[in-house]
N, C-alpha and C positions, 0 to 999 in steps of 0.2 A: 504493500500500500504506500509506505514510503518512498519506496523508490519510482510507484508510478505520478506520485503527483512530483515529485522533484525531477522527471522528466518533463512532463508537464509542462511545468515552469519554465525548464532550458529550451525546451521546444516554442515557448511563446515570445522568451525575451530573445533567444539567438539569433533572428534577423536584422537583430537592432542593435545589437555590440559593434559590430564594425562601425556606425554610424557616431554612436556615442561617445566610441576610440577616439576618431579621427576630429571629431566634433572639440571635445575637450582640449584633445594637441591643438586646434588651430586656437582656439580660445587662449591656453597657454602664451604660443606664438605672438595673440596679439598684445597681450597682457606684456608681454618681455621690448614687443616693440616700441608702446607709449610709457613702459616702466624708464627706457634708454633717453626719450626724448619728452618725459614729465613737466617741461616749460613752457611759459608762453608768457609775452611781454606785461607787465603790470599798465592798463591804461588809468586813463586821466591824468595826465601829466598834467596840463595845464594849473593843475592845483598840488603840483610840488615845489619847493624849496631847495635850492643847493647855495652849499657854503663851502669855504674851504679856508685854509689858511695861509693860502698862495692865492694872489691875486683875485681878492673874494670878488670883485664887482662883476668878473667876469663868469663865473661860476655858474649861471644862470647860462650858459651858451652851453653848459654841456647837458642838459637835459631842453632842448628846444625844438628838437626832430627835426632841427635842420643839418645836413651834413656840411653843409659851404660854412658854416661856424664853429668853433670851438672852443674852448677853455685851454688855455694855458699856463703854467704856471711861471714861465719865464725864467725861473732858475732853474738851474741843473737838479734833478732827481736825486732825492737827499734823505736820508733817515728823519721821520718824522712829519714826513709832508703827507696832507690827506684831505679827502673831498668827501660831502657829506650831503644824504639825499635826503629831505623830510615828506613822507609823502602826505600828511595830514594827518592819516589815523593809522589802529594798529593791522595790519593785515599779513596774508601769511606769502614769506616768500623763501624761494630756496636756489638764490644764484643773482647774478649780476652779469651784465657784458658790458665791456668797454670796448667801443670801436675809434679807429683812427683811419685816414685814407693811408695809398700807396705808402707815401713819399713819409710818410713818420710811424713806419713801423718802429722804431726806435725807442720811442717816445713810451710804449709803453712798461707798465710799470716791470722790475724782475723779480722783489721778493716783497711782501705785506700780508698783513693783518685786516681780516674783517672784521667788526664790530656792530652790533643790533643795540637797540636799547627801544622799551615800547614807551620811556616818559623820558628820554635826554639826558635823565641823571643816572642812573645804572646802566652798566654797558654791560655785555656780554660778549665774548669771543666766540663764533663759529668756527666750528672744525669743518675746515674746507676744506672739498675734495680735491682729488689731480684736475688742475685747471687745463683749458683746453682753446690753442692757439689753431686759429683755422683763418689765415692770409690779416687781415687786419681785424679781426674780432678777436679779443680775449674773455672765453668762459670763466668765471668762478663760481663752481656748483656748491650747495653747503645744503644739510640736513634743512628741513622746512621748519621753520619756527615763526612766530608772529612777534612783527616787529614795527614802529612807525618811524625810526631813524636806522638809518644805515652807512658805517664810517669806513673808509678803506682807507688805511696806513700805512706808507713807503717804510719799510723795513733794513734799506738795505743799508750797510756803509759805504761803501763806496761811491762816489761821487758819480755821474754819469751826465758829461758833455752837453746830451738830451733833455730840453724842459720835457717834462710831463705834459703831456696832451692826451683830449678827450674829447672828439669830435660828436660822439653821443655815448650816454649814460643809460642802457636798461636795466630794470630790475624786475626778476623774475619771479612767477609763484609755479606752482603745480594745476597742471590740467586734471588733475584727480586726486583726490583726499590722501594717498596712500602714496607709499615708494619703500622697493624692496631690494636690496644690494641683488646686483645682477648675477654672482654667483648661486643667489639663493634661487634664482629660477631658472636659471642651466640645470643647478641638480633636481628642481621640480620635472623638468619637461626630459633630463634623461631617465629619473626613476617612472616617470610616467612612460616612457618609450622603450624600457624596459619588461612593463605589464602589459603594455600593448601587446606586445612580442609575444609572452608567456599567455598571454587569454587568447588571442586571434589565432597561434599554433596549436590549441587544445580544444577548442570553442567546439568542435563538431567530428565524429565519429568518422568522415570525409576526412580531415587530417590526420587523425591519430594512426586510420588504418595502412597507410604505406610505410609509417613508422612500424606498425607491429609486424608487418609482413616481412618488412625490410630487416627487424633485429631482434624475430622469430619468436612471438609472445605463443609461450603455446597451449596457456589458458589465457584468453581473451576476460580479461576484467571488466565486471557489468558496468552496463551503459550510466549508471546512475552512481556507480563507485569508481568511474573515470572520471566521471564530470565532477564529483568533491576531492580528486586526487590533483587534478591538476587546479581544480580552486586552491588548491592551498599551497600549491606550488608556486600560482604566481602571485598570492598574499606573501610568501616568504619571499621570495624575490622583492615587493615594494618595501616590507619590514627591513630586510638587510638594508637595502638603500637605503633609506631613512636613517638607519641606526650608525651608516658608515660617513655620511655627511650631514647631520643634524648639527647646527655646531659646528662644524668644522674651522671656523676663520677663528674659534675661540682658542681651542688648542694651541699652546706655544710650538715652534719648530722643534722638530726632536736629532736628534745626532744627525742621526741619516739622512735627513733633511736639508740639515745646516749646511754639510759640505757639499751639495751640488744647488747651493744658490746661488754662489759665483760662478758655477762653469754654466749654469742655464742662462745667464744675462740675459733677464728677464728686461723687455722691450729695449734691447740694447744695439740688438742688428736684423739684420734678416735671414731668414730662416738658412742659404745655402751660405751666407756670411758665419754664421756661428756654426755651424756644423764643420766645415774645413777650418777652423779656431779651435773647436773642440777636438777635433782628429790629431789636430798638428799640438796642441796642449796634452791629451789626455794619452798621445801614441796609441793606446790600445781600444779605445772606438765603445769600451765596455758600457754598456744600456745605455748607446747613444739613441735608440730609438724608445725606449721607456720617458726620457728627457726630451726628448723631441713633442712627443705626446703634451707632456705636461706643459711644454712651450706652446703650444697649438691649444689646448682647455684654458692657458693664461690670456692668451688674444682675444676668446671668446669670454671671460667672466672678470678679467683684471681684476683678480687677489690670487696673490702666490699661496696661500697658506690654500686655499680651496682648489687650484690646479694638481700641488702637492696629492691631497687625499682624495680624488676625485677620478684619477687613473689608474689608481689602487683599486678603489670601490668601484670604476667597472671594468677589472678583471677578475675582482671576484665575486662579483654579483653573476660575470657571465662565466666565471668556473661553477656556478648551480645549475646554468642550463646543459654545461658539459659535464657535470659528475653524472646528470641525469641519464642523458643519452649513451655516454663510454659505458656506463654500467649494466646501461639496457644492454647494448650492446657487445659484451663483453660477454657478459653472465649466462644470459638466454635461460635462465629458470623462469618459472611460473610466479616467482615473488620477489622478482629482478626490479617491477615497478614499484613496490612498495619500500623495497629496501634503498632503489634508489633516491625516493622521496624522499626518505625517516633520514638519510646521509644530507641531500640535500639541504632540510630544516636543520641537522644540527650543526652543518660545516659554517652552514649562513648566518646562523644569529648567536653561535658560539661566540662569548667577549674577546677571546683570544685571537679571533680572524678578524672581530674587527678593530682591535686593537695593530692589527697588520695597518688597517686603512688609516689608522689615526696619526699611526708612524710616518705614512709617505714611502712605506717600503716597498718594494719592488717584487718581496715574496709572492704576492698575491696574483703578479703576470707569472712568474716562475709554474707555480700551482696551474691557471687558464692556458698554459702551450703546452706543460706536461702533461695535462689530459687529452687535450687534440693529438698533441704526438704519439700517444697511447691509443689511444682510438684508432688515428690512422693507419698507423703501424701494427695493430691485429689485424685491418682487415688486408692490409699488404702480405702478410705471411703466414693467416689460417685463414682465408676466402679465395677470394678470384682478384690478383692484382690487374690493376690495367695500366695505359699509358695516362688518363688522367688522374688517377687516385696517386700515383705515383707523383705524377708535378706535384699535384696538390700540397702530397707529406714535403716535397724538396722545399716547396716556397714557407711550409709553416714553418720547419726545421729552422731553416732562414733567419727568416722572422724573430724567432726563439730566441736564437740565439744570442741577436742583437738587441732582443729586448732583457733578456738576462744571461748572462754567459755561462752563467750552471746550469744550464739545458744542454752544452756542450757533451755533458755527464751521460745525461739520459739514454741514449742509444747504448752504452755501456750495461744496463741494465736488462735492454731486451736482447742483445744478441749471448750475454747470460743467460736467461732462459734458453733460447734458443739452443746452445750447447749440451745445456743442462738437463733439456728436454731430449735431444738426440741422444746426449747417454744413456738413460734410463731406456730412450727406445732401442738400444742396444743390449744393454746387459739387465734390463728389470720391465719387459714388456709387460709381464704379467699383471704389474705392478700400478698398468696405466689404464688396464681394461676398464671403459667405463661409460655411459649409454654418452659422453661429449669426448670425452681424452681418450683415445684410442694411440696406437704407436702406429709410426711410420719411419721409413726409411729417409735417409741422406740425401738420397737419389730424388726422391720424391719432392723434398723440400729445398732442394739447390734452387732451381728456378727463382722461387720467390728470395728466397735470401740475398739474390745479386740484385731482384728488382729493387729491394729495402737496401743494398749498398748505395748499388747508383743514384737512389733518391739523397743520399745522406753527403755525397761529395761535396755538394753546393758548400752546406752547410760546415764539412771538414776543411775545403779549401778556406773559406771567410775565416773561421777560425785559428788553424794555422799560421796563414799569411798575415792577418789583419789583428786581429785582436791580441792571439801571439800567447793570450793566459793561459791557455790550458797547458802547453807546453810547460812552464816556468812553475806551474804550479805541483809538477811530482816533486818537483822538490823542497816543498813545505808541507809535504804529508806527515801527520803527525798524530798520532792516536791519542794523544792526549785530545783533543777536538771531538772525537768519537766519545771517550769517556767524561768531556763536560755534559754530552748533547744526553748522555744516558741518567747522568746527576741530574740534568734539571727537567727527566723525563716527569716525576710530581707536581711539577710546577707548571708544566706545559699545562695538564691535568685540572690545577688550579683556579689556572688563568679562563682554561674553556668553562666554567661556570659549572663543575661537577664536584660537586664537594657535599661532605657526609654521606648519607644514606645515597642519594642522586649518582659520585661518584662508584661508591660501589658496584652500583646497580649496571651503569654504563663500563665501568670496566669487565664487570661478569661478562655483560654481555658479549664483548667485544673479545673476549675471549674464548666465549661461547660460541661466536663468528667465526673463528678461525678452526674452532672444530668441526664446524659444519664445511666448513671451504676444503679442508683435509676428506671430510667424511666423502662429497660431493663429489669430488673431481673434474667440477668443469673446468675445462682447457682456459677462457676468457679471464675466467678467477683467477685461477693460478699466473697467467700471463702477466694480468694488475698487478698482483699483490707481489710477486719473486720480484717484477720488474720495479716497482715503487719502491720496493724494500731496499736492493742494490743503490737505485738511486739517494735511497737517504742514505745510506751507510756512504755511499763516495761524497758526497755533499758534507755531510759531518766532517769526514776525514782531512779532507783535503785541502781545507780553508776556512778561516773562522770568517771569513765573510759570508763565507754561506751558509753558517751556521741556523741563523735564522731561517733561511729561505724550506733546509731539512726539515727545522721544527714543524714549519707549515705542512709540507708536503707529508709527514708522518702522522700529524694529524688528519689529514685527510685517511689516510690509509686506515686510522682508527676509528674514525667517524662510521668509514663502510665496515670494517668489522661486526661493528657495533648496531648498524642499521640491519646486518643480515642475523645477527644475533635475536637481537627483539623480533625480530619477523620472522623469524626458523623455532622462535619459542611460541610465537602465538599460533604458528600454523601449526605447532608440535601439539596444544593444548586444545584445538580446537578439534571436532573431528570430521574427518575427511569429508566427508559428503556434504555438508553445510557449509560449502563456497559463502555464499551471502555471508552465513554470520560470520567466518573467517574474514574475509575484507572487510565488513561491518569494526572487528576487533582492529585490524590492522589501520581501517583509518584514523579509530579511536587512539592510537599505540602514535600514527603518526601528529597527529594532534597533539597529544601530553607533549611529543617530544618537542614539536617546533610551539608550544608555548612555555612550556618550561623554561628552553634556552631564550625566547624573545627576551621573559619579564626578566629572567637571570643578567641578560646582557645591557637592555635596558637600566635595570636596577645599578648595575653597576657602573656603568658610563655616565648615568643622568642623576638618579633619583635618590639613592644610596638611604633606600625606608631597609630598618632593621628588620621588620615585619615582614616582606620581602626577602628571598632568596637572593645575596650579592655577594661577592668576594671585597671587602672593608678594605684588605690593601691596594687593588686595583681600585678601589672608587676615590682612595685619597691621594691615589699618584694622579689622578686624572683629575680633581678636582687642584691640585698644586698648579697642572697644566694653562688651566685657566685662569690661574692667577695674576699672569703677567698680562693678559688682554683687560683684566679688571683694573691692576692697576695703572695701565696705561690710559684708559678711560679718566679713572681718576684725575689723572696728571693733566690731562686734557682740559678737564672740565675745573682745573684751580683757575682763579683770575687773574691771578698774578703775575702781570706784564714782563716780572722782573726775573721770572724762572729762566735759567739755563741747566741744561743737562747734557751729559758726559757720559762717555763709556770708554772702557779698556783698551777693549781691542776691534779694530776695523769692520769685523765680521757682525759683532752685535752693534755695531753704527748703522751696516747696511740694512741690518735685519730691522731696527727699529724705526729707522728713517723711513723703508719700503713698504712695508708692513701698515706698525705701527702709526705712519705717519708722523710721527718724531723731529722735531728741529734737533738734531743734537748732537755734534761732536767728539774726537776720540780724545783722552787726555794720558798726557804720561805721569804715573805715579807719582815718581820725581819732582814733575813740573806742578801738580797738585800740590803736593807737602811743599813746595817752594813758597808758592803763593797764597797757602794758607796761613801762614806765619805772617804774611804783607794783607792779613784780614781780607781777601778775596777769595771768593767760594763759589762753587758747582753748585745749584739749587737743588738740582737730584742729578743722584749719583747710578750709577749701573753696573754693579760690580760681578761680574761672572763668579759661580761657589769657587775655582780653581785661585784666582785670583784672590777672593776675599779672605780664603783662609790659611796667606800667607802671612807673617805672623807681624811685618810693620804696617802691609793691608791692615789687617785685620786695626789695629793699634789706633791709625790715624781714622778708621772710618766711629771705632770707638769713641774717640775724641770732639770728634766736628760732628757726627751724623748720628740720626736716630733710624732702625729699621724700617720700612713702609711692609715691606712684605718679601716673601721671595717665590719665586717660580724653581721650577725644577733645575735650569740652568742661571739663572739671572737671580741677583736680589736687586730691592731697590730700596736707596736711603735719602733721605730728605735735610737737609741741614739744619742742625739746631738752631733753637730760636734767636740764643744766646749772641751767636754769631755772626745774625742775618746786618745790625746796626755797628758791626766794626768800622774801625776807621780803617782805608785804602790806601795802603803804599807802593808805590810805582819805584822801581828802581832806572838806571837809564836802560837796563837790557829789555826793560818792558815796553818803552817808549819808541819815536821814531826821531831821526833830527836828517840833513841835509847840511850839519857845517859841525867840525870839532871832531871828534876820537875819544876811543877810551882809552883811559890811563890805569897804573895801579897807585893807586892812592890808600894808604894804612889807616889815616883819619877816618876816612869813609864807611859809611854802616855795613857796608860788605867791603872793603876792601876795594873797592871798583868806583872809577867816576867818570863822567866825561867832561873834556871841556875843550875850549877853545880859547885862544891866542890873539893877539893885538895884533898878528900877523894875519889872521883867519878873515876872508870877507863876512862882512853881517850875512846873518841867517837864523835858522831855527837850532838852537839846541836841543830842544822839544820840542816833541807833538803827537799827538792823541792822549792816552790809549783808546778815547770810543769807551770811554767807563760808564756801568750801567747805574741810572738811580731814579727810584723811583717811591722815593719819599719827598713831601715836598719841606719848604722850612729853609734855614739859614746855615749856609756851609761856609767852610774855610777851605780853600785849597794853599797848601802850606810848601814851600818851595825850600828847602835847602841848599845854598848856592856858600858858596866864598869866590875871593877874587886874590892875587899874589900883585896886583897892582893896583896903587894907591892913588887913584882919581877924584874927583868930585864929576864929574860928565854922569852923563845917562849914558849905563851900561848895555841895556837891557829894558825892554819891555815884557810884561807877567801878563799871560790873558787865562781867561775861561772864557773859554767859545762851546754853544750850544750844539754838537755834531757838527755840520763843514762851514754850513753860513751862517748860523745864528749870531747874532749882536753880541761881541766881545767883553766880556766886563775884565777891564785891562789897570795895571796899575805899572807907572814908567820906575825905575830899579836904578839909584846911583851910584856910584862909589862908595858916599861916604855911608848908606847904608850897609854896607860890607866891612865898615871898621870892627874892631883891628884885622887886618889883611892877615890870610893865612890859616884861620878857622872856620868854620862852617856857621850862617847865621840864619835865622829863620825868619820867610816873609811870607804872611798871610797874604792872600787875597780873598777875602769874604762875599761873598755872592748868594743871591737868593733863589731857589727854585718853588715855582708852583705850573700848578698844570691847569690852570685856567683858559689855555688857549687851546686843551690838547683834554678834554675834561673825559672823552670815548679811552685815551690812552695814558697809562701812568709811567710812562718809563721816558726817559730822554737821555741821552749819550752824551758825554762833556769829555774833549781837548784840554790839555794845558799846554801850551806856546811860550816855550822862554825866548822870545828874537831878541837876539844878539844885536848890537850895533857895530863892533868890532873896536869898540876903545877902549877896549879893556878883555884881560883876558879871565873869565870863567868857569869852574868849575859846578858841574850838578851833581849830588848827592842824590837823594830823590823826592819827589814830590807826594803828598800824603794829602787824603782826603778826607775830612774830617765833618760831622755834623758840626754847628758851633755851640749848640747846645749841652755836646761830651762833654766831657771835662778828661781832655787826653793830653798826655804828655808825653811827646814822640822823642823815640832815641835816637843822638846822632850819628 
């Protein structure tokens, strides 16, 4: 009765799946094309307002919709210059363009700061996305927020030739209430194109049957316990997807990751540019096309961390549709479909496979060509080979091997059997009698053995000649690599979400599989499993790179033990004649299993309920994972104009700069501790665990910083508060000048000074440094100078200058202020900051300028900045 109204059912709605498929993909499609292009101009201009603090009157010309006019600022492009739009009221916008004509591409701006505020006195920073230059128009995209002012802040220091021009000023909102990072809907429309696959392939007993004819089902499973077998085959299929990139951009980079983000140069050339870069860089070509992939899913979703996990998870979402089939295929028993589903569900939502994907690891292609290569190569040497099955295996071989070089292994494994099989049919035929394994002759099976050579040359030549590892690698054979892989066989264990009673259970079973596979003697079984086996054992051996890639692959090997176990026990338990309630059991059997593992995988990646079946130490390494994306958020979202941040080493500059989106800098230890003792400080710090827990690291980050948090490779520290109002000393090495020398001077607070001579033409003996402040209030810039010659003249002019052009506040410097000649004397210049003209931004950059006049020769010791409110007394 059941199974006729649940036919029923599939018979009413199955003319309407394809429709619904393809219906939804294009809906996807359109969803991703107006997600890419979410803007459209903000009108009523007529009733906006612009201001700026360059050439205000004119400011009103860059929002007028005339292109023949513009705003100009007239001075060269300068830290701190900025144009400001009022549009009246608060509205929601998420982007600006600035355009210019031809002739003053120049003119636009190269690095700044957005700022919203919905009442003019609170500003807020947006986190602007990668801007976007397309001939005279500059994009600045930024998350949607409702705003009624909006400030753009020249950031840069360096001076630039170019006034700042703005021929028109648009401000953008969204054509739709919503916006979803574009990687999230690649992996929408591929997991959905994935189910497509796995429903439209099973959907109708017209598909299924040239499968079963073709890989010999020889009890045909009812019509009504096909259609729930492969419903839930392509539920596990959208489950794994989901589980393998949910999150994904949240995950920090993991090892294996970190080292091929420099050789991917990400949007850095063109595709046949970086590949002959990489040849010529890496000599041996290894998973140039696994990286190639991932370069190709970055052009389409622009975020490396989601190209990363994204090439993984579909090769082993599409190693489900191949465990499916090889096994159909291989097995040829009557419970060949059931076991290969129950392997499928658990290979799929196992946390330790998709812990493959979270890594970025390359295991999980290794896993999806060793099963095509297994597949093809049974039926190359126990069927009928032809001339195209043949190409076929040479091209995937190919493929393989370039996408992971331990596939080079694999043939190793089958022409073992293959040997291994002929001796027994030599000296133990008796041994092989059996309704599929039967013995045969040498003679018999040459044919096909040279056809399975020939297809493998391709594949031995490439390797050889090009990649050149496999050679170099017998001589890093080492058994100790075998005996790690057998230590952390518990842990493999652990990791796939089987633990207590659950473990047990799946290991009996899986044990219990290997007796029936013994007991059985199908030739396909044996074929898998001898040849899988070898392959893990050389895989372990030979390399601790591919140490991983074994784990995976022996897990799969376990998975179908396991899956023929529980289904050789419930068909054991059932009895014979009641088919129905046997696959009734076995769909029930595959159910438990693929939800078990879902909530087990889930639980553990996401959710971490105690209540819930999860492995506590995988949920708290994954949750460390995320720590670094949390706190870079945070860091994001401080207001504080006055943040700078640093790191170690080059590799976490690009990662967090790329990524992250990170303004931030590499600093040398050294050069830290130097000028932390001269009261200048890194606002957050980013100290790698290698790094931090060396023990003057560790010492000085005690001293200055407090912990924010740490990620699995990264901590991050925040500077004390204590330290944030010291006073700033500049020595001359920190400075720039164009007249004078340094000398060694012993007076001097280091030992070091510079100066210049009655002989020296006038000039600067100082200038910059471009010091950051962003407190407002009454300062001193304090100047240490002596002179060895005894004048009354004007020696020297003292300036604080606001960044390149702002209004000097200057004080002229005589002789007899430097009485008595020959000591170091101290000259205030007192100046006042506030941010009254700059109210959207609190930070502004100050110069000190000693210009020389040349009548007199000078020494600088160094120049200290000081609030005047401290109460400091600076050492000479």
């Amino acid at each position: 009765m059941f199974q006729q109204r649940l036919m029923t059912i599939f018979q009413r709605i199955n003319p309407y799946v394809p429709h619904v498929m393809f219906g939804v993909l294009a809906a996807l499609l359109i969803l991703l094309a107006v997600n890419d292009r979410n803007f459209r101009p903000l009108r009523n201009k007529a009733a906006w307002n612009a201001d700026s603090n360059y050439s205000k009157a004119g400011a009103r010309f860059a929002i007028d919709r005339d292109l023949e006019t513009w705003w100009s600022s007239y001075y060269p492009m300068t830290f701190g210059m900025w144009m400001q739009v009022d549009v009246g009221r608060p509205v929601t916008l998420n982007g600006v363009t600035l355009r210019v004509n031809k002739e003053s591409k120049e003119a636009q701006p190269k690095e700044w700061v957005v700022k919203v505020s919905r009442d003019g006195s609170e500003w807020k920073t947006v986190n602007s996305r990668d801007s976007a230059v397309d001939g005279t128009l500059l994009l600045i995209p930024f998350a949607a927020v409702s705003a009624r002012y909006i400030q753009i802040i020249q950031t840069t220091i360096a001076t630039t030739p170019s006034p700042w021009r703005i021929y028109e000023l648009d401000l953008l909102q969204p054509v739709v209430p919503w916006q979803f990072p574009r990687s999230t809907l690649i992996s929408v429309i591929i997991g959905w194109l994935f189910f497509m696959i796995a429903v439209l392939l099973f959907r109708q007993r017209s598909l299924v049957a040239p499968l079963r004819s073709r890989f010999g089902f020889s009890e045909p499973a009812a019509p009504a316990h096909a259609v729930v077998a492969m419903s839930i085959l392509a539920v596990v299929l959208l489950m794994s997807w989901g589980l393998s990139v949910y999150h994904a951009e949240y995950d920090e980079l993991s090892p294996h990751e970190s080292q091929y983000v420099k050789a991917i140069a990400f949007g850095r050339h063109s595709t046949g540019e970086w590949l002959s870069a990489y040849f010529q860089h890496v000599k041996t070509g290894a998973y140039w096309l696994s990286l190639l992939a991932v370069r190709l899913i970055y052009n389409c979703c622009r975020s490396q961390l989601a190209a990363f996990r994204m090439i993984p998870a579909m090769f082993g979402v599409g190693s489900l549709f191949l465990i499916f089939l090889t096994w159909r295929a291989v097995s040829r028993s009557h419970l060949a479909l059931w076991e290969a589903l129950t392997a499928s569900a658990l290979f799929g939502l196992t946390g330790w496979t998709l812990l493959l994907h979270r890594e970025g690891d390359f295991s999980a292609a290794l896993v999806f060509f060793g099963l095509l290569e297994t597949w093809l190569s049974f039926y190359i040497l126990h069927d009928r080979p032809s001339v195209w099955l043949t190409s076929l295996f040479s091209v995937v071989s190919l493929l393989g091997v370039c996408v992971h070089p331990g596939l080079f292994w694999l043939p190793v494994g089958v022409l073992f059997f293959e040997a291994w099989h002929l001796w027994l049919c030599a000296y133990a035929p008796n041994w092989l009698l059996s309704s599929d394994l039967n013995a045969y002759r040498f003679s018999d099976h040459r044919r096909k053995i040279v056809w399975y050579l020939l297809a493998l040359l391709p594949m031995l030549g490439y390797g050889i000649v090009t990649i050149r590892q496999p050679l170099r690698l017998f001589q890093q054979i080492a058994v100790a690599n075998l005996s790690a892989a057998i230590n952390d066989f518990p842990e493999i264990l652990r990791v796939c979400g089987f633990s207590g009673i659950a473990g047990m259970i799946c290991f009996s079973a899986a044990l219990l599989g290997g007796v029936y596979v013994l007991s059985e003697r199908r030739l396909g079984e044996w074929f898998f499993l001898v040849n899988g086996s070898v392959f893990v054992v050389i895989l372990a051996v030979i390399s601790p790179e591919y140490l991983r890639a074994a784990r995976a692959f022996l897990l799969l090997l376990m998975t179908l033990l396991c899956a023929k176990g529980l289904n050789g026990t419930v068909a054991f338990l059932t009895p014979r004649h009641t088919v129905c309630g046997r696959q009734i059991l076995q769909a029930l059997c595959l159910i438990a299993c693929a939800g078990y593992s879902g909530v087990f995988a889930a639980n553990t990646l996401f959710w971490g309920n105690a209540r819930l079946p999860y492995d506590s130490q995988t949920y708290a390494e994954q949750q460390t994972r995320r720590q670094l994306r949390q706190l870079t958020d945070a860091i994001h979202a401080d207001s504080d104009d006055c943040k700078t941040m640093a790191t170690f080493t080059e590799h976490d500059k690009e990662m967090l700069a790329s990524i992250y989106h990170l303004p931030i800098g590499v600093a040398n230890f050294k050069e830290l501790w130097r000028v932390a003792v001269q009261g200048i400080f890194v606002v957050y710090l980013f100290a790698d665990t290698t790094s931090a827990q060396h023990p003057e690291v560790a010492d000085f980050l005690r001293k200055y910083y407090e912990k924010l948090g740490a990620s699995r490779s990264l901590a991050v520290y925040h500077i004390r508060r204590e330290f944030r109002d010291q006073p700033q000393r500049y020595y001359p090495e920190d400075l720039f000048a164009n007249t004078g020398r340094g000398i060694q001077d012993q007076t001097a607070s280091r030992g070091v000074a510079r100066e210049t001579t009655s002989a020296d033409k006038p000039g600067l003996l100082s200038f910059g440094p471009f010091c950051r402040v962003c407190q407002p209030g009454r300062y001193i810039a304090r100047f240490a100078l002596q002179t060895n010659e005894p004048v009354y003249d004007t020696i020297a002019t003292l300036k604080v200058v606001e960044g390149t052009v702002g209004t000097p506040v200057s004080r002229t410097l005589t002789g007899r202020e430097l009485f008595p000649a020959g000591q170091y004397h101290l000259i205030d210049v007192p100046f006042t900051i506030d941010f009254t003209d700059t109210p959207a931004y609190q930070m502004k950059r100050y110069q000190f300028f000693t210009e020389t006049t040349g009548a007199a020769g000078i020494r600088l010791n160094y120049i200290e900045l000081l609030r005047q409110e401290a109460e400091v007394s600076p050492q000479q």
